[in-house]
C-alpha beads as a LAMMPS data file, in Angstrom:
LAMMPS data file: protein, C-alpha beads

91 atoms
90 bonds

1 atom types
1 bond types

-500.0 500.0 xlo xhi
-500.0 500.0 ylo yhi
-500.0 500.0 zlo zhi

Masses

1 110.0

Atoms # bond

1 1 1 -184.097 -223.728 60.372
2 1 1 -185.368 -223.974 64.107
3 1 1 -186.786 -219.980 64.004
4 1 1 -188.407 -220.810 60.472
5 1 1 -190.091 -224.443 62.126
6 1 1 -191.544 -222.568 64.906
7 1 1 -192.835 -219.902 63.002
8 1 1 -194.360 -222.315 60.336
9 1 1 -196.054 -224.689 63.154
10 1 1 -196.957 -221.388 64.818
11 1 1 -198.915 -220.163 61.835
12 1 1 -200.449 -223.545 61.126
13 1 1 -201.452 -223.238 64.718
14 1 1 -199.881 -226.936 65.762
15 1 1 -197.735 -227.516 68.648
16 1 1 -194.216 -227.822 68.221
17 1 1 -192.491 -231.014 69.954
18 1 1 -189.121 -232.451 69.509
19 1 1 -190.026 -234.785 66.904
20 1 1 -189.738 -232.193 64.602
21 1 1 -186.505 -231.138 65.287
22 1 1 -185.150 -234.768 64.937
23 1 1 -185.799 -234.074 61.630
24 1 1 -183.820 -231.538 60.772
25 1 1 -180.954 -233.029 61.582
26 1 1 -180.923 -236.229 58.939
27 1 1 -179.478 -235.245 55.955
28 1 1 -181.625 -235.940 52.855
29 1 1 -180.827 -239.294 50.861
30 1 1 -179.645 -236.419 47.564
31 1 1 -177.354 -234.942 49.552
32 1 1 -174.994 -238.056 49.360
33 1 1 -172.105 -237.497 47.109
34 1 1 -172.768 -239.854 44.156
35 1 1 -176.434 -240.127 45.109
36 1 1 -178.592 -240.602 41.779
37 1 1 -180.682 -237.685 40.574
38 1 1 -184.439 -237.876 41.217
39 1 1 -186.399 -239.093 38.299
40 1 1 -189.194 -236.812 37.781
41 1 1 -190.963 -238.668 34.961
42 1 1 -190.367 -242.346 36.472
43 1 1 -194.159 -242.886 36.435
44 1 1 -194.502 -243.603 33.237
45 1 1 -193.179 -247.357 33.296
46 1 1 -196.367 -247.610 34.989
47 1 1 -198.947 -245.823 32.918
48 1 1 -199.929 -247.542 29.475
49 1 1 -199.979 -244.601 26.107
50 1 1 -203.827 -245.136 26.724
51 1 1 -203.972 -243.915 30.159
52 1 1 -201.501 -241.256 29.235
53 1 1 -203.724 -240.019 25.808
54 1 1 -206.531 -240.399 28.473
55 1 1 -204.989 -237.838 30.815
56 1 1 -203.797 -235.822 28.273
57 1 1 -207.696 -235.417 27.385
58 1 1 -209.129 -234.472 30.759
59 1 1 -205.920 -231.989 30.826
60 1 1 -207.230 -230.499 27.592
61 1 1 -211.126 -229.897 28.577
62 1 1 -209.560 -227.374 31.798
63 1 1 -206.860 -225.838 29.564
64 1 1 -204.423 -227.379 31.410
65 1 1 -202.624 -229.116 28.481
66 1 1 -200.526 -225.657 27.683
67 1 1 -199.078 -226.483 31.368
68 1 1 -198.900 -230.252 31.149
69 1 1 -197.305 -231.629 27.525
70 1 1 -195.563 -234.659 26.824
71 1 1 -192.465 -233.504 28.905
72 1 1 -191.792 -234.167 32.027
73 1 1 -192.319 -230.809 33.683
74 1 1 -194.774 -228.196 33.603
75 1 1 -194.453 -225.580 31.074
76 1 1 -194.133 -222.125 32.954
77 1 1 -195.004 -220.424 29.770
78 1 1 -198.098 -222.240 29.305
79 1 1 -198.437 -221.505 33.098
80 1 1 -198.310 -217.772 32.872
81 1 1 -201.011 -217.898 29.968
82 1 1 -203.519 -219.716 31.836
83 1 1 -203.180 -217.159 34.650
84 1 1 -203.388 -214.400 32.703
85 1 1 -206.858 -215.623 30.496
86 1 1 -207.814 -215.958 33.863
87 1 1 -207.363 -213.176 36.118
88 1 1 -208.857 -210.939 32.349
89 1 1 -211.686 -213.680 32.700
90 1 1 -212.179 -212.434 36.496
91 1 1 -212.355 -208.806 35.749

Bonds

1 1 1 2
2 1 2 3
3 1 3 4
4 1 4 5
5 1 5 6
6 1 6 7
7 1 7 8
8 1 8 9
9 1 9 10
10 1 10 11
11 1 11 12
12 1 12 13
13 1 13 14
14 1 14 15
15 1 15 16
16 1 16 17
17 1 17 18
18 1 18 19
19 1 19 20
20 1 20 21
21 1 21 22
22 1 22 23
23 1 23 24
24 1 24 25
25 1 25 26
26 1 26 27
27 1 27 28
28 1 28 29
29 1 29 30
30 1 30 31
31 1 31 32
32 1 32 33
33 1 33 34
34 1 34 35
35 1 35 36
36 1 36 37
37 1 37 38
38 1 38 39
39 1 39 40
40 1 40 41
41 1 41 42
42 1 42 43
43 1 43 44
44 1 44 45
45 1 45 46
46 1 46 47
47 1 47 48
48 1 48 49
49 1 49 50
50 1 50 51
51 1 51 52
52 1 52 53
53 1 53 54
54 1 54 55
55 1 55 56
56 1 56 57
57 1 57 58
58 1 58 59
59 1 59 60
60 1 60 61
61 1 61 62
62 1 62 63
63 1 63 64
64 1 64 65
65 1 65 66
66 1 66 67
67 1 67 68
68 1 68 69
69 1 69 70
70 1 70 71
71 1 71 72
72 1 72 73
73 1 73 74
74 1 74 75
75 1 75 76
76 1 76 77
77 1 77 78
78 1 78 79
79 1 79 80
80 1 80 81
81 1 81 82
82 1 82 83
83 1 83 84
84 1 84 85
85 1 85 86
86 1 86 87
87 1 87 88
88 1 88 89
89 1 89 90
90 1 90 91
């Protein structure tokens, strides 16, 4: 991981200090055995189904609702068609 840090800080053209390294070496709270997984869709406790019919609205007027649905991941299939409409779009 050190050659692929200094190559990354290199190409953002930042200066590399020890900090980063520091880093590297503190496992990740997942990596515990037993650790919960991460909860990907915990947001919406916080979002009312207004604000998320809302959303689901401004999603629809880019086309982005065939990525974004009522699951909690994006739809790669929905992805792909979106990129494809719009690289034939760009031509």
């Amino acid at each position: 991981p050190e050659d692929g840090l200094r190559s990354l800080f290199k190409f953002l053209g930042l200066d590399l200090d020890d900090r980063a390294y520091e880093k590297l070496g503190r496992p990740s709270p997942l990596s515990r055995m037993g650790a919960p997984p991460p909860c990907v869709d915990g947001w919406r406790e916080h979002v009312s189904s207004r604000q998320l019919e809302r959303a689901r609205g401004i999603l629809a007027l880019f086309g982005l609702d065939r990525v974004y649905g009522v699951g909690p991941m994006p739809s790669p299939s929905g992805a792909y068609s979106l990129m494809e409409e719009n690289r034939g779009s760009a031509r």
